[in-house]
N, CA, C and O of each residue as an XYZ file, in Angstrom:
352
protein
N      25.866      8.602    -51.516
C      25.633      9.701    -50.600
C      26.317      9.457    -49.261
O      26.675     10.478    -48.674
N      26.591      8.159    -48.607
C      27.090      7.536    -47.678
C      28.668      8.295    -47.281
O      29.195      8.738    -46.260
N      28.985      8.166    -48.515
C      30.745      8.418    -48.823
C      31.103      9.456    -48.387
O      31.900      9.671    -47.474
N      30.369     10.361    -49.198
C      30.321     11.931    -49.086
C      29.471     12.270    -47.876
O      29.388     13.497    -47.946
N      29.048     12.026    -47.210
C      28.868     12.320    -45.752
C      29.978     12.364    -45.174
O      30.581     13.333    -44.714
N      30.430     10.524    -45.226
C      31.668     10.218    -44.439
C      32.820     11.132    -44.415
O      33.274     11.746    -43.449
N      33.364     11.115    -46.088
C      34.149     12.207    -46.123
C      34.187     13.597    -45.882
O      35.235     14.224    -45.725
N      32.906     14.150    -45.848
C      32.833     15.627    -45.052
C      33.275     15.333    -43.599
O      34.455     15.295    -43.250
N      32.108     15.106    -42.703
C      32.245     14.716    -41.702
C      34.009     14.356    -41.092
O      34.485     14.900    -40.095
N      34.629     13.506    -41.819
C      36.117     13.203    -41.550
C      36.982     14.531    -41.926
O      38.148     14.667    -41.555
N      36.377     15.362    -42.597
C      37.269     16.933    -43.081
C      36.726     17.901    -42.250
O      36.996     19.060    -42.565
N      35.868     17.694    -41.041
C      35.489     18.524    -39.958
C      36.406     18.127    -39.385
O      37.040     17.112    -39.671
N      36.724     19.289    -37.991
C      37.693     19.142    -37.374
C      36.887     19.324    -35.801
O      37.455     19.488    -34.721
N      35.225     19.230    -36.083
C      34.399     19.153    -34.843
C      33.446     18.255    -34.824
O      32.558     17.970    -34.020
N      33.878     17.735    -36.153
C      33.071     15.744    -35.766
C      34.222     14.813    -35.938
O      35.236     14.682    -36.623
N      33.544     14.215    -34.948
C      34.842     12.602    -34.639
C      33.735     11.269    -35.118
O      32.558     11.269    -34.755
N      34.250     10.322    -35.860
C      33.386      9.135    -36.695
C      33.851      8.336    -35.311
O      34.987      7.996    -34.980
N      32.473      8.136    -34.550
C      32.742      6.775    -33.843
C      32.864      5.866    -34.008
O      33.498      5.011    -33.389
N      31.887      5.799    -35.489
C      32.213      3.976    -36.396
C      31.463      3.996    -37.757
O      30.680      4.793    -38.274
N      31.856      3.136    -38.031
C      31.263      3.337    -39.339
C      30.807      1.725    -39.621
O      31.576      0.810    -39.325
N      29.510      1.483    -40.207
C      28.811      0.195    -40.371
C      28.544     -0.312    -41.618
O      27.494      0.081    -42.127
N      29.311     -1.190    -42.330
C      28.124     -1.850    -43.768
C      27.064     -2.727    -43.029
O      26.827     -2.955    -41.843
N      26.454     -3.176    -44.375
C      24.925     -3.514    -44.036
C      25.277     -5.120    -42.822
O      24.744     -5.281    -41.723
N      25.851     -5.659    -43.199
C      26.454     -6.685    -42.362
C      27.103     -6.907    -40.725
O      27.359     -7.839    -39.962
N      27.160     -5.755    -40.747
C      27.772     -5.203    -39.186
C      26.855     -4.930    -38.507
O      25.998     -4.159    -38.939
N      26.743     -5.602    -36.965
C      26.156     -5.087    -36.302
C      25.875     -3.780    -35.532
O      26.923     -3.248    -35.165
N      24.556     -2.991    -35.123
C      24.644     -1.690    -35.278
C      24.747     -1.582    -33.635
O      25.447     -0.702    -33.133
N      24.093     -2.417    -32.912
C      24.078     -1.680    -31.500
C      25.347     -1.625    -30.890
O      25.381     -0.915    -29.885
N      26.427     -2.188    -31.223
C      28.036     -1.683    -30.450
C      28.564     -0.136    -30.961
O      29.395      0.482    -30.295
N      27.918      0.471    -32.363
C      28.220      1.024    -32.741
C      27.588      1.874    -32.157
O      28.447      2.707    -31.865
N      26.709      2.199    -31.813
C      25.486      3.201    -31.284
C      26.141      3.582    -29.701
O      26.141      4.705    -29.196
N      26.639      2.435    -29.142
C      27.112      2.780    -27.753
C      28.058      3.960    -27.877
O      28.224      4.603    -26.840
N      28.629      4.311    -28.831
C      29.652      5.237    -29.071
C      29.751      6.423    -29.687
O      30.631      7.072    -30.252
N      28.134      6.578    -29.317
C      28.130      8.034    -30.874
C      26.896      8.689    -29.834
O      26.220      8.070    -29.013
N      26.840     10.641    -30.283
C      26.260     11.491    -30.479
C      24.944     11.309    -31.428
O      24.067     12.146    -31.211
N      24.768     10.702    -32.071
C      23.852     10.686    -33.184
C      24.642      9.717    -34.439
O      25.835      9.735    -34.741
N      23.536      8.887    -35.032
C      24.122      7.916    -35.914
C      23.325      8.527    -36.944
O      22.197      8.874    -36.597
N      23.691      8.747    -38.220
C      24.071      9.284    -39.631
C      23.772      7.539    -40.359
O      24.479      6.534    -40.280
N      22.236      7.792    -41.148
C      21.895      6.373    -41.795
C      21.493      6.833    -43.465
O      20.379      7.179    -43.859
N      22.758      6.719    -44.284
C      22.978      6.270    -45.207
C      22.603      5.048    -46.263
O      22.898      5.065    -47.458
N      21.972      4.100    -45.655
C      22.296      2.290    -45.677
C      21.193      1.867    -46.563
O      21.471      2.341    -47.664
N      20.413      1.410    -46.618
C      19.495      0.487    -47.134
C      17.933      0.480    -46.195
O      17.861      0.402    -44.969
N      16.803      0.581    -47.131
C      15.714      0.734    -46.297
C      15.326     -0.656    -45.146
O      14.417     -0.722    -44.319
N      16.320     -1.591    -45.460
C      15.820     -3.054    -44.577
C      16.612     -2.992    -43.088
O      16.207     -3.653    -42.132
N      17.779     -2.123    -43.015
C      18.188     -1.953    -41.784
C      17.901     -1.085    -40.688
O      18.570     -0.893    -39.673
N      16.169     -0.295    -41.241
C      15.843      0.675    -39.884
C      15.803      0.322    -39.123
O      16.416      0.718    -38.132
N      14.742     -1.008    -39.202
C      15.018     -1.733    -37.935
C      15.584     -1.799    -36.761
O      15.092     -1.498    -35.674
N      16.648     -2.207    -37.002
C      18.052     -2.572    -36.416
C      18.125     -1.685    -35.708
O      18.047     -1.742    -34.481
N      18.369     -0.242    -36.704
C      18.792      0.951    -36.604
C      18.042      1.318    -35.442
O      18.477      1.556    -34.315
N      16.721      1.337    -35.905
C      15.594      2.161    -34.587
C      15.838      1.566    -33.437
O      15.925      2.196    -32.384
N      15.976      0.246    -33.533
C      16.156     -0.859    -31.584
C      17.530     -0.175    -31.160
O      17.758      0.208    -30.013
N      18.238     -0.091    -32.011
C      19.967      0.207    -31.215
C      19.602      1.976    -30.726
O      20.121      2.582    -29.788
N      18.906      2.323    -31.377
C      19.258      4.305    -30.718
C      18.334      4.307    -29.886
O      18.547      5.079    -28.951
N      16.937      3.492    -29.818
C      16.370      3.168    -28.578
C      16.917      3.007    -27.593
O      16.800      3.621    -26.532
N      17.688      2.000    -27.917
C      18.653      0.834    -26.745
C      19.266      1.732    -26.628
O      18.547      2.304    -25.809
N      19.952      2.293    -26.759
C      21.403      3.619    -26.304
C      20.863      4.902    -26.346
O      21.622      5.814    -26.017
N      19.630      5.204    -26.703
C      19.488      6.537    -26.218
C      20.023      7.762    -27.184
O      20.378      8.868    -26.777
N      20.000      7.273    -28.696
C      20.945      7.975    -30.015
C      19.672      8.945    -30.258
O      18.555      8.920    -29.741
N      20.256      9.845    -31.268
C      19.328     10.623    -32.138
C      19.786      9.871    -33.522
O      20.818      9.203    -33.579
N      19.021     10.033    -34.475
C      18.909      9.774    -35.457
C      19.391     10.686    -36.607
O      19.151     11.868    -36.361
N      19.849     10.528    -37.492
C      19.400     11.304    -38.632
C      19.594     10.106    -40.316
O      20.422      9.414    -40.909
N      18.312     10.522    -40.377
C      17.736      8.861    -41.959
C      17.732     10.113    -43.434
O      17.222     11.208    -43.675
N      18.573      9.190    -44.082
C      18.843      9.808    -45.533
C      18.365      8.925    -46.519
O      17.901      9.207    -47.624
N      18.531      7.832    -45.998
C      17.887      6.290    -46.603
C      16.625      6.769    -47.464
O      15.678      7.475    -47.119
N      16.808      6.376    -48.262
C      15.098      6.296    -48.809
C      14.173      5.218    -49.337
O      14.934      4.292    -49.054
N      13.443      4.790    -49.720
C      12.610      3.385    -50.116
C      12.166      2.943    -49.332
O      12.206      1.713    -49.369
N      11.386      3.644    -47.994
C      11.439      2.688    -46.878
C       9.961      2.548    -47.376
O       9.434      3.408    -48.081
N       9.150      1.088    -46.846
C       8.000      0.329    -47.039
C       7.097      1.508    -45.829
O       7.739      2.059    -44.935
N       5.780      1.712    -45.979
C       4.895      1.645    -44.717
C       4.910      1.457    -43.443
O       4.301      2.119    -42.603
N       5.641      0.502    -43.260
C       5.605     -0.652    -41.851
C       7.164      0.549    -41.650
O       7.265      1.435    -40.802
N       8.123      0.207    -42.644
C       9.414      1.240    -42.091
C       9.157      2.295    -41.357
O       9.460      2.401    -40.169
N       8.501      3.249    -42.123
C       7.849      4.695    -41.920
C       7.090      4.514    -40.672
O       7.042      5.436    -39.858
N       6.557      3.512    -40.485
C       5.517      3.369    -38.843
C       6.207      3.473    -37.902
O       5.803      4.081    -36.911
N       7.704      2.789    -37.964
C       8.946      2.315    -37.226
C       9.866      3.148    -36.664
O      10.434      3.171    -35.571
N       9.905      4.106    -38.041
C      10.645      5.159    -37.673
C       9.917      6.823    -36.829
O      10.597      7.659    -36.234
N       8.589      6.861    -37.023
C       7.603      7.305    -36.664
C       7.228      7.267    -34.890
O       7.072      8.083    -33.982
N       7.205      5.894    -35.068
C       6.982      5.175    -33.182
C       8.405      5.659    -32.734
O       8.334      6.313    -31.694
N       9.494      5.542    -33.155
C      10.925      5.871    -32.764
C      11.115      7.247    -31.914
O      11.662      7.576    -30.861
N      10.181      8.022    -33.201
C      10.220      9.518    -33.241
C       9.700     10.145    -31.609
O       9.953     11.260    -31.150
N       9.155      9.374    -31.157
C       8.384      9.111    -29.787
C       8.993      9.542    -28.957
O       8.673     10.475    -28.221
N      10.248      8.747    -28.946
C      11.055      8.826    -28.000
C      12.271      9.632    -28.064
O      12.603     10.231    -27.040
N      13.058      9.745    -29.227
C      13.831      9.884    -30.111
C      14.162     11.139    -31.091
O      13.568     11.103    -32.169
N      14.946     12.138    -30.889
C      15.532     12.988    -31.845
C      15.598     12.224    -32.959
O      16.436     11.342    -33.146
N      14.429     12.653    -33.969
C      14.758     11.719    -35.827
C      15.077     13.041    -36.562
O      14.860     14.077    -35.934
N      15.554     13.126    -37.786
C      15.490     14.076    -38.883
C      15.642     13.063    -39.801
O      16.768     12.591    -39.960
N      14.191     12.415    -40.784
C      13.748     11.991    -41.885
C      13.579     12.528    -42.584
O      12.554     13.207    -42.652
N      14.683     12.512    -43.667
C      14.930     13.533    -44.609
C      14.769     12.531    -45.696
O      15.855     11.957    -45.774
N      13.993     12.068    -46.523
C      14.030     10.751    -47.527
C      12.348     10.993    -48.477
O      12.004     10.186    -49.340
C-alpha cells in the first residue's frame, strides 16, 4: 500500500515527497521537511512516528494497521495535540 501511495502522490503535480523512510531510517529529520507525514510502515514505528510530528509540529495520516493497545493509546494522546487521520 506504501508504493502506491508513493507512486500516486509522485504523479500529482500538487504534492512534492519531502522524503521517504524505511523502517531503519530515522524519522525526525524527515518530519522537519514535510506538510504531513503519510505512515505506511509497520505497527512498531508509531512511536517514533508520534515523538517526531510532536517534535515538528506534523499532522499525521496512519494506514498502518496491527497496532497493539499501548499503540492506539499513543496515537490517541498524539491526537491531542495533533491533526491524526487513523484510518487502520
Amino acid at each position: 500500500m506504501g508504493k502506491t501511495v508513493l507512486d500516486l502522490a509522485g504523479n500529482d503535480p500538487e504534492i512534492e515527497i519531502a522524503a521517504q523512510c524505511d523502517l531503519d531510517d530515522p524519522i525526525a529529520p524527515a518530519m522537519k521537511n514535510c506538510d504531513v507525514a503519510i505512515d505506511f510502515s509497520h505497527p512498531n514505528a508509531i512511536d517514533e512516528i508520534c515523538r517526531a510530528a510532536l517534535e515538528h509540529g506534523r499532522s499525521l495520516v496512519i494506514g498502518t494497521t496491527g497496532h497493539s493497545p499501548q499503540q492506539r493509546r499513543m496515537i490517541e494522546s498524539s491526537s491531542h495535540s495533533l491533526p491524526i487521520v487513523f484510518a487502520s
